[in-house]
mmCIF file of the C-alpha atoms, coordinates in Angstrom:
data_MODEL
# 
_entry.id   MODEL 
# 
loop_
_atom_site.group_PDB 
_atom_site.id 
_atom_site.type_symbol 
_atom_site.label_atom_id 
_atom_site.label_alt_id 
_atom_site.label_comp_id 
_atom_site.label_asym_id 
_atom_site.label_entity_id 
_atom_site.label_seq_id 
_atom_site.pdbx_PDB_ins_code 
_atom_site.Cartn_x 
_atom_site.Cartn_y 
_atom_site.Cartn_z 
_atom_site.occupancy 
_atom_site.B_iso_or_equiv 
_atom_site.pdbx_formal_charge 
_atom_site.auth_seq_id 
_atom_site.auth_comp_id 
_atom_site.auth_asym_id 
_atom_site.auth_atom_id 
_atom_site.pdbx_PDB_model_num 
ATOM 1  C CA . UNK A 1 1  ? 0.000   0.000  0.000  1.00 0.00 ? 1  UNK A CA 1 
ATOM 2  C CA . UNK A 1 2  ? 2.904   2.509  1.233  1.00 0.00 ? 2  UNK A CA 1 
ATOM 3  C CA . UNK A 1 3  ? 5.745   4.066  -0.942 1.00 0.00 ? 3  UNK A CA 1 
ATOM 4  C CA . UNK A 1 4  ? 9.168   1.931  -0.203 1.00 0.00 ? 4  UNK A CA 1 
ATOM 5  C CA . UNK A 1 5  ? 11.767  4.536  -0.849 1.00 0.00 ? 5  UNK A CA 1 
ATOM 6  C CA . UNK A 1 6  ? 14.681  3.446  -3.467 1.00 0.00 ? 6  UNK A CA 1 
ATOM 7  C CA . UNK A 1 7  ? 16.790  1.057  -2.423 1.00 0.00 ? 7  UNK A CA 1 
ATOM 8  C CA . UNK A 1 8  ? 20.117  2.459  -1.162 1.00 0.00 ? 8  UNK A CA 1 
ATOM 9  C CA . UNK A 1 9  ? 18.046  6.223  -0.152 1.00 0.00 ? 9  UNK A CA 1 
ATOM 10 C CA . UNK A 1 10 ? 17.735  6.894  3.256  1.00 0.00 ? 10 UNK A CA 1 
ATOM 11 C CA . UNK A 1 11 ? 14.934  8.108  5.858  1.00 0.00 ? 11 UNK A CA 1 
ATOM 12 C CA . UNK A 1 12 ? 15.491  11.761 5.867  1.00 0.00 ? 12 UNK A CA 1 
ATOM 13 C CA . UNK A 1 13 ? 15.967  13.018 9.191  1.00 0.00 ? 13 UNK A CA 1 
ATOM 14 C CA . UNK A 1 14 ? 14.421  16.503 10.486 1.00 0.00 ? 14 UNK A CA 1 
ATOM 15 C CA . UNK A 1 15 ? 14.873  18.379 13.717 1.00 0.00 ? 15 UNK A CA 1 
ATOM 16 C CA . UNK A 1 16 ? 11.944  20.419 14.032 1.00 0.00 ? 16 UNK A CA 1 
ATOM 17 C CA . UNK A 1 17 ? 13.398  22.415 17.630 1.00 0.00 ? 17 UNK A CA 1 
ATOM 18 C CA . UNK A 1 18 ? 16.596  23.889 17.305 1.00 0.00 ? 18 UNK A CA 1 
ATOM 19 C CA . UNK A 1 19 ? 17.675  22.978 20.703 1.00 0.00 ? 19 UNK A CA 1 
ATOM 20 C CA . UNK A 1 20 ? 16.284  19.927 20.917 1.00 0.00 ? 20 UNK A CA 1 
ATOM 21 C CA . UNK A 1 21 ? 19.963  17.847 20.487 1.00 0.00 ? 21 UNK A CA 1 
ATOM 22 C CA . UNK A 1 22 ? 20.960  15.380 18.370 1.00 0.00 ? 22 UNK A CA 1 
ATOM 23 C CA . UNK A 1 23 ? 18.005  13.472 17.099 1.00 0.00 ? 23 UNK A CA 1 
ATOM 24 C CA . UNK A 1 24 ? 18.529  9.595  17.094 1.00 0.00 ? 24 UNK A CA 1 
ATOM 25 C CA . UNK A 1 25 ? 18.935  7.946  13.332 1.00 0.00 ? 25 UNK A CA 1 
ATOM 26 C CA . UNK A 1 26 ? 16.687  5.496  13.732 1.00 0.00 ? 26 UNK A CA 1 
ATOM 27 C CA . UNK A 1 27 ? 12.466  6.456  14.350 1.00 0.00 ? 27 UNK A CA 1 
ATOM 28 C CA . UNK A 1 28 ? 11.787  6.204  17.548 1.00 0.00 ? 28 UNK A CA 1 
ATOM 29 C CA . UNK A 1 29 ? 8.308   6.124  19.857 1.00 0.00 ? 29 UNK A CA 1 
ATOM 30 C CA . UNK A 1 30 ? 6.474   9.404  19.823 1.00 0.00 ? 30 UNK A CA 1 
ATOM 31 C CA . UNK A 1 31 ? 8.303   10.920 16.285 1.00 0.00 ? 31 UNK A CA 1 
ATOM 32 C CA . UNK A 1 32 ? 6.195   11.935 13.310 1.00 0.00 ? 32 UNK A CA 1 
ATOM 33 C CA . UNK A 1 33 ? 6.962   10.623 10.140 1.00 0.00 ? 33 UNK A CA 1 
ATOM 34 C CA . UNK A 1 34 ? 5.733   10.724 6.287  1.00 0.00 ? 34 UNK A CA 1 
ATOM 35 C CA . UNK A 1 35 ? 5.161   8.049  4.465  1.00 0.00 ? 35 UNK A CA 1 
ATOM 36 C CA . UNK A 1 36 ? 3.427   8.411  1.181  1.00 0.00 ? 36 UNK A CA 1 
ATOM 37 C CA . UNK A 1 37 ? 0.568   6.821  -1.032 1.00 0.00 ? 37 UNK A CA 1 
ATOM 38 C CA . UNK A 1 38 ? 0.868   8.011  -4.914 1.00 0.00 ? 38 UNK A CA 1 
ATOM 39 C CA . UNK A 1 39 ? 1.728   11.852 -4.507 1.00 0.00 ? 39 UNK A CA 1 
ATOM 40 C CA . UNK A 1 40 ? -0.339  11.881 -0.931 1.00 0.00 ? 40 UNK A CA 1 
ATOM 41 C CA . UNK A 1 41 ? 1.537   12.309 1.998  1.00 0.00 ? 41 UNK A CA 1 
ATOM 42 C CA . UNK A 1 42 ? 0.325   10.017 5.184  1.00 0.00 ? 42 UNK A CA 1 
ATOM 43 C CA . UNK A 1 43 ? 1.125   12.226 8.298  1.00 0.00 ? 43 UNK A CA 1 
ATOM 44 C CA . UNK A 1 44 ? 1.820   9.586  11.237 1.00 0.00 ? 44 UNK A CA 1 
ATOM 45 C CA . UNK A 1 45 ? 2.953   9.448  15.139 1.00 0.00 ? 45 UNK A CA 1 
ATOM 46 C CA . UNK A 1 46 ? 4.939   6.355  16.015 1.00 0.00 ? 46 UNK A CA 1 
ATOM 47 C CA . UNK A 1 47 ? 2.856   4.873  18.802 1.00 0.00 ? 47 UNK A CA 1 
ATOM 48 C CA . UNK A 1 48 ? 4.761   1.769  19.009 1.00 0.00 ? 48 UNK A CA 1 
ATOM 49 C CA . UNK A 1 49 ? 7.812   0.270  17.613 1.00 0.00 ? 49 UNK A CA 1 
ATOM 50 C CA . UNK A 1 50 ? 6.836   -3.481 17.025 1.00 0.00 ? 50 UNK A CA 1 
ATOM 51 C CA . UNK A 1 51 ? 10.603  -4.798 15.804 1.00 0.00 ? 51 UNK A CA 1 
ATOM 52 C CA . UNK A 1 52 ? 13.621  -3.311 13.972 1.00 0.00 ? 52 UNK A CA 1 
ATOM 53 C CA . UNK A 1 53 ? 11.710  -3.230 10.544 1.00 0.00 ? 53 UNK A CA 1 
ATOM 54 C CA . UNK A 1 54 ? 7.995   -2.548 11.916 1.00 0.00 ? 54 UNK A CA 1 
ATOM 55 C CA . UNK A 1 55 ? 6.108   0.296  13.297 1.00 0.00 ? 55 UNK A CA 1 
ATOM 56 C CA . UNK A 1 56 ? 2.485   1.004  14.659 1.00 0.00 ? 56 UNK A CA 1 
ATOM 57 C CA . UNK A 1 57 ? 1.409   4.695  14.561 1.00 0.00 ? 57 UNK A CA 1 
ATOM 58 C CA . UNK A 1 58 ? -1.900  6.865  14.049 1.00 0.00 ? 58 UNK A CA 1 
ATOM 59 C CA . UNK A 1 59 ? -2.380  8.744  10.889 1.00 0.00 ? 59 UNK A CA 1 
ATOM 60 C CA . UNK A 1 60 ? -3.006  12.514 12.170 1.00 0.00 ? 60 UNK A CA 1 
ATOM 61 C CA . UNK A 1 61 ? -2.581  13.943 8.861  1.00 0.00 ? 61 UNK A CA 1 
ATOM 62 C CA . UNK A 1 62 ? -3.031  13.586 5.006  1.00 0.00 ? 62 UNK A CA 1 
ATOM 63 C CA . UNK A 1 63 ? -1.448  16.156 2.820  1.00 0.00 ? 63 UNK A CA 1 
ATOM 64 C CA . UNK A 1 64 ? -1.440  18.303 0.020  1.00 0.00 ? 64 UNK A CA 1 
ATOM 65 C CA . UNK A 1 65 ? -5.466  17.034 -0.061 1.00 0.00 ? 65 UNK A CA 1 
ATOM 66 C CA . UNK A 1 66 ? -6.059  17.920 3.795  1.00 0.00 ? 66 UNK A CA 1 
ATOM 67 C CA . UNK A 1 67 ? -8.676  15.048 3.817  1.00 0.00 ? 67 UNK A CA 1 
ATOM 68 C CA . UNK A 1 68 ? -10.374 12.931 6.611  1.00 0.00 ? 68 UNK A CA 1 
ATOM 69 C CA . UNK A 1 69 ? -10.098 10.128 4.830  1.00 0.00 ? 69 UNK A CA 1 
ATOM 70 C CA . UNK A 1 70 ? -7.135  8.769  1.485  1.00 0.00 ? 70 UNK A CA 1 
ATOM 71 C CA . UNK A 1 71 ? -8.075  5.470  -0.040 1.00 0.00 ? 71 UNK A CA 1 
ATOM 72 C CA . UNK A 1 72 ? -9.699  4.097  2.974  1.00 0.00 ? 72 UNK A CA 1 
ATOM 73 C CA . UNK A 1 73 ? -7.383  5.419  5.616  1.00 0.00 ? 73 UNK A CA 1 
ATOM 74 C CA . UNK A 1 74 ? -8.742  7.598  8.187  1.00 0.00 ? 74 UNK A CA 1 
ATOM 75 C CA . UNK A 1 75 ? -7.618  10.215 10.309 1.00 0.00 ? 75 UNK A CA 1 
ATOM 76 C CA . UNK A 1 76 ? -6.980  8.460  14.063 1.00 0.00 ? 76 UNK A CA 1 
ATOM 77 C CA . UNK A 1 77 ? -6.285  5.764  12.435 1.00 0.00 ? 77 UNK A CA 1 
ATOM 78 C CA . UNK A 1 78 ? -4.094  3.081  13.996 1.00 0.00 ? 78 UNK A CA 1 
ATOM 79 C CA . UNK A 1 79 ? -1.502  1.640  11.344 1.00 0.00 ? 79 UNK A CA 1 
ATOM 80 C CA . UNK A 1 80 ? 1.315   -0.715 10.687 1.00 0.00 ? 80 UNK A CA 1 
ATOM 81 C CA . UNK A 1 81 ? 4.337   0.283  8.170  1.00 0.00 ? 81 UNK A CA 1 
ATOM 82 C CA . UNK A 1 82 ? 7.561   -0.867 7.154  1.00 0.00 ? 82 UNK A CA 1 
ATOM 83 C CA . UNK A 1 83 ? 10.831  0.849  8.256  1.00 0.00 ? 83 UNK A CA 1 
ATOM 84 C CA . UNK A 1 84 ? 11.088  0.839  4.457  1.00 0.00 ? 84 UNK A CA 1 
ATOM 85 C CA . UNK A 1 85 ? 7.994   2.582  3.884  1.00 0.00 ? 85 UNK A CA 1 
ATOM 86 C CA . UNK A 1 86 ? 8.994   5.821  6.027  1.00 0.00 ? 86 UNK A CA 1 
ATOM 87 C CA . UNK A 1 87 ? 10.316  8.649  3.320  1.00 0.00 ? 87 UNK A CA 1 
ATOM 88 C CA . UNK A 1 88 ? 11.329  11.529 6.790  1.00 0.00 ? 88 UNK A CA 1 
ATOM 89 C CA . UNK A 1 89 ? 10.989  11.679 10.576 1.00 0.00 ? 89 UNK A CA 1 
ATOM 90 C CA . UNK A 1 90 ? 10.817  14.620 13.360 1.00 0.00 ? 90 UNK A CA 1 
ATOM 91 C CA . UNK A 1 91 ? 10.424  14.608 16.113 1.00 0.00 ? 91 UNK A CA 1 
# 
């Protein structure tokens, strides 16, 4: 269902507080992160990390469309994804 980025491309990394530290390189419980469907972003909080390659997090977002609902996802909706399938993370 979710974008895999290109083989060899990284998660791209984004501190969104200036004095927040060095963020961690791998996502971690409580950052947001994008992961996309077509051109749609998927705007999601990582609730839960369920192993090295697998997350569970709530969709609070879809953008450019702004939508309650993408292809059958809904806002508040509790997800897995793929390490794979995450394209950036804040915190």
């Amino acid at each position: 269902m979710f974008l895999k980025r290109t083989p060899g491309v990284g998660i791209i990394y984004a501190d969104s507080y200036p004095n927040a530290g060095k963020m961690k390189n791998t996502p971690q419980k409580g950052n947001s992160v994008i992961l996309k469907i077509d051109k749609e972003n998927i705007l999601v909080k990582i609730e839960e990390i369920l192993s090295n390659e697998t997350f569970k997090g709530k969709i609070y977002g879809f953008e450019p469309s702004f939508s309650e609902e993408f292809k059958g996802l809904k806002l508040e909706e509790s997800i897995e994804f793929q390490e794979v399938n995450i394209i950036s993370c804040g915190e």
